[in-house]
MDTraj code that builds the backbone (N, CA, C; nanometers):
import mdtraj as md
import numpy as np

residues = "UNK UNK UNK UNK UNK UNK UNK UNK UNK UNK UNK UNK UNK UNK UNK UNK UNK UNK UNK UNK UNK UNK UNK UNK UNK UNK UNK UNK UNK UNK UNK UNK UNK UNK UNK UNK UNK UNK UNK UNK UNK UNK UNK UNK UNK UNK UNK UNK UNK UNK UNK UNK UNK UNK UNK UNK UNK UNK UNK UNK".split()
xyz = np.array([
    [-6.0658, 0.4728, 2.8493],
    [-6.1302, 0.3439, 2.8420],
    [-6.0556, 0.2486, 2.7495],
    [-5.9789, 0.3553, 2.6710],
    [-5.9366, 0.2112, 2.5787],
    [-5.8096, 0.1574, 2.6125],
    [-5.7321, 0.2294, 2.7660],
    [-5.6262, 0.1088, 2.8107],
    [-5.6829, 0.0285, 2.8833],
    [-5.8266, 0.0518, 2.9849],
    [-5.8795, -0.0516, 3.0369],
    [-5.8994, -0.1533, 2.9527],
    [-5.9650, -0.1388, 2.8754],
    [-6.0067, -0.2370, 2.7382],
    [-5.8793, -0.3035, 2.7079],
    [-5.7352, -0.2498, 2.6845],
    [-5.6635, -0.3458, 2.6458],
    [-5.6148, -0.4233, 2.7495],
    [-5.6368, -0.3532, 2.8833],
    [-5.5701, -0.4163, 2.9828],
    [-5.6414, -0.5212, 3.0138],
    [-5.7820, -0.5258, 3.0118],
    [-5.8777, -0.6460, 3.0242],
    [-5.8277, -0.7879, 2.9306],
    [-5.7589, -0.6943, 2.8339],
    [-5.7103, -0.8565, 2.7267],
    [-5.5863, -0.9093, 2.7583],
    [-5.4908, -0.7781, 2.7669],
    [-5.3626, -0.8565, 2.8096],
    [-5.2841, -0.9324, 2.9174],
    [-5.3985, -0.8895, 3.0189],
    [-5.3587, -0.9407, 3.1542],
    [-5.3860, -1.1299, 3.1474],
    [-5.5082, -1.1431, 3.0981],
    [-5.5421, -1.3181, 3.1076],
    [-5.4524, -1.3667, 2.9797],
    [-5.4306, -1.2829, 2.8507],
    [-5.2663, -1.3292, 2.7801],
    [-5.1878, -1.3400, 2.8450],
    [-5.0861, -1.2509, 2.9113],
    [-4.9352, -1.2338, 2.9478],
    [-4.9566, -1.3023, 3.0853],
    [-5.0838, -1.3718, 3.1802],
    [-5.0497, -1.4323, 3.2960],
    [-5.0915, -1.5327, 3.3205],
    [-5.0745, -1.6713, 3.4224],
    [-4.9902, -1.6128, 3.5039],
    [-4.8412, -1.6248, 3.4676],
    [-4.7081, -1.5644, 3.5571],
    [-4.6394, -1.5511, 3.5677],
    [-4.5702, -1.5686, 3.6930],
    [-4.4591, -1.5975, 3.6634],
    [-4.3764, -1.5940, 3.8395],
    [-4.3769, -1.5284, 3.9262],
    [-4.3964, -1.3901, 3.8809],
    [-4.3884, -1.2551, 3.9496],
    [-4.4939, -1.1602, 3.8819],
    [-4.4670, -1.0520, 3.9608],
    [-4.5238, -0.9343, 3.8888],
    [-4.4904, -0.8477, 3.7853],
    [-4.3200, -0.8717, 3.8297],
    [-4.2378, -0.7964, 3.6893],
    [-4.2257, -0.8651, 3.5557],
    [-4.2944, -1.0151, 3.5778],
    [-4.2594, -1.1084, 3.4633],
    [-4.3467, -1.0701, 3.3839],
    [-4.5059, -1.0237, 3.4542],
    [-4.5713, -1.0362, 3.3839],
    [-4.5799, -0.8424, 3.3375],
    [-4.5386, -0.8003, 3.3635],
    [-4.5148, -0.6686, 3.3752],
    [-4.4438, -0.6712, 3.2086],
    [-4.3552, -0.6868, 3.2449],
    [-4.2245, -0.6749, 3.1396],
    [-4.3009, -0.8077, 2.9885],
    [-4.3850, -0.8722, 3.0144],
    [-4.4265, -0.9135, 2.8949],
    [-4.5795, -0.8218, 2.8570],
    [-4.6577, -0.7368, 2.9778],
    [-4.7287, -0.6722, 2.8530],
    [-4.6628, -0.5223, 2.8396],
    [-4.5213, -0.4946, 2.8895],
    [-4.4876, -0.4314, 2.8301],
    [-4.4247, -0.4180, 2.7221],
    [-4.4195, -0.5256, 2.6261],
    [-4.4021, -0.5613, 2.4700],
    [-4.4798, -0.5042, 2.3778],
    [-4.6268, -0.4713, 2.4446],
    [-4.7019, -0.4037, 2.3613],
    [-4.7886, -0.3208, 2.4007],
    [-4.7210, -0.2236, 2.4932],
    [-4.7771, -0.1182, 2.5447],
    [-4.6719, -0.0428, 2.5169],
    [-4.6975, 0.0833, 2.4719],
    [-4.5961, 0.2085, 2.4271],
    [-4.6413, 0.2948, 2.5763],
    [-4.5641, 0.2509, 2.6765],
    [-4.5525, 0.3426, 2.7982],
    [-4.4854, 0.4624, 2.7958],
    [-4.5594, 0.5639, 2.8639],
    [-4.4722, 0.6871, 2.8223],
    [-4.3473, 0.6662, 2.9124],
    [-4.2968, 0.6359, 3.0207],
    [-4.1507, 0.6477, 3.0750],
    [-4.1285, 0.5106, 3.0560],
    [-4.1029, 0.4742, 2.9034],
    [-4.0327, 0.3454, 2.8429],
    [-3.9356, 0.3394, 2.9230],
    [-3.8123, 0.2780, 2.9261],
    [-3.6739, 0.2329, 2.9404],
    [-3.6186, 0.3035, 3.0125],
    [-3.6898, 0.4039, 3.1497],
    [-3.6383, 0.4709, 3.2236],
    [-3.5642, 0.4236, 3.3271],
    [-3.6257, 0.2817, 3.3898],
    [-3.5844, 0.1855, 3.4859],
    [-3.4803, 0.1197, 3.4125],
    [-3.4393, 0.0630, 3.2864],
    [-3.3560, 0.0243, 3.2752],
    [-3.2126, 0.1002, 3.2275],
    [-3.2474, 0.2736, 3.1504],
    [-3.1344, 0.3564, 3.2094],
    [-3.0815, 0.4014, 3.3048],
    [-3.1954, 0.3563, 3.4253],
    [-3.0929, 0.3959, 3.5778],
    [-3.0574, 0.2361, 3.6184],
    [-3.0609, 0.1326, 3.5600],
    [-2.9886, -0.0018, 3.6212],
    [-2.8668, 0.0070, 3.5255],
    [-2.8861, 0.0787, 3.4355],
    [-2.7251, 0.1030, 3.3684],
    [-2.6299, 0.1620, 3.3781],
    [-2.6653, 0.3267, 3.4350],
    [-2.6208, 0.3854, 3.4699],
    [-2.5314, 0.3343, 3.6199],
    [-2.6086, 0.2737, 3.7183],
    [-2.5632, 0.2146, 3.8715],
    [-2.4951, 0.1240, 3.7816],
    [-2.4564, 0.0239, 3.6706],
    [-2.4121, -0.0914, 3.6292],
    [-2.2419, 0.0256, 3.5423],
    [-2.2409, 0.0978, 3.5239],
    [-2.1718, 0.2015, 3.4886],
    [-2.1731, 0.1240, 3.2901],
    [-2.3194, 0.1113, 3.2569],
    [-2.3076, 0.0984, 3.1330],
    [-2.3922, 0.2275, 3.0756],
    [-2.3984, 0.2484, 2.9284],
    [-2.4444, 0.3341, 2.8555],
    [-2.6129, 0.3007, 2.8498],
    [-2.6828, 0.4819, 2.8339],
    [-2.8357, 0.4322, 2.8912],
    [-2.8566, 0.3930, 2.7235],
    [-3.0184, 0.3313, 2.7199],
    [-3.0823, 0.2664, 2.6563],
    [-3.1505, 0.4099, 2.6079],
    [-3.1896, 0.3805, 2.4333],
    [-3.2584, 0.4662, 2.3724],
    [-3.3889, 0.4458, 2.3651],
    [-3.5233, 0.5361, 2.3748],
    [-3.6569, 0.4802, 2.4377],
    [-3.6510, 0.3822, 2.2583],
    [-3.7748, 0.2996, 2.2252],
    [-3.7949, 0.2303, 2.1348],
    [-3.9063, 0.3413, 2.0640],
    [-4.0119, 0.4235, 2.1684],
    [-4.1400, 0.4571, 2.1389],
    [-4.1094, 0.6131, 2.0605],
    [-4.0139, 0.6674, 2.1379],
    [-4.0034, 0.8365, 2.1596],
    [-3.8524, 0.8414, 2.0666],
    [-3.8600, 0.9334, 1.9975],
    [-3.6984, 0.9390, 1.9397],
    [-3.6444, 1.0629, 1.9601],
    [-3.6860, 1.1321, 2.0299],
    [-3.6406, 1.2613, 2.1412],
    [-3.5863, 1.2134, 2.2858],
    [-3.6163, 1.0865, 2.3029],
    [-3.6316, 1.0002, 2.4441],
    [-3.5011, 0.9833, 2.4583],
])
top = md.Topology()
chain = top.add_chain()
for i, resn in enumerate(residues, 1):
    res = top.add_residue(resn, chain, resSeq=i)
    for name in ("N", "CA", "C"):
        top.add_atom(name, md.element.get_by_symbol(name[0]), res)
traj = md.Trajectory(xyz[None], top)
């Protein structure tokens, strides 16, 4: 209940937005998702850059 609860707040904060990922990617500023920065170590990896370290997890 208590991500519904935050999700009830952050959604009418962080929107609207252009998209879905816009608004995605701004309440993910303050949501500690468990597969943080997974999407953006596989756009790095296909980009042949080095992956991203999670922010949340330091085993990640």
């Amino acid at each position: 209940m208590d991500l519904l609860a935050a999700l009830d707040r952050l959604i009418p904060a962080y929107s609207p937005g252009p998209d879905f990922a816009a608004v995605a990617a701004r309440m993910g500023r303050v949501i500690p998702w468990e597969y943080d920065f997974k999407f953006d170590a596989q756009l790095n990896r296909t980009a042949g850059l080095p992956d991203l370290r999670s922010f949340w997890h330091d085993n990640a």
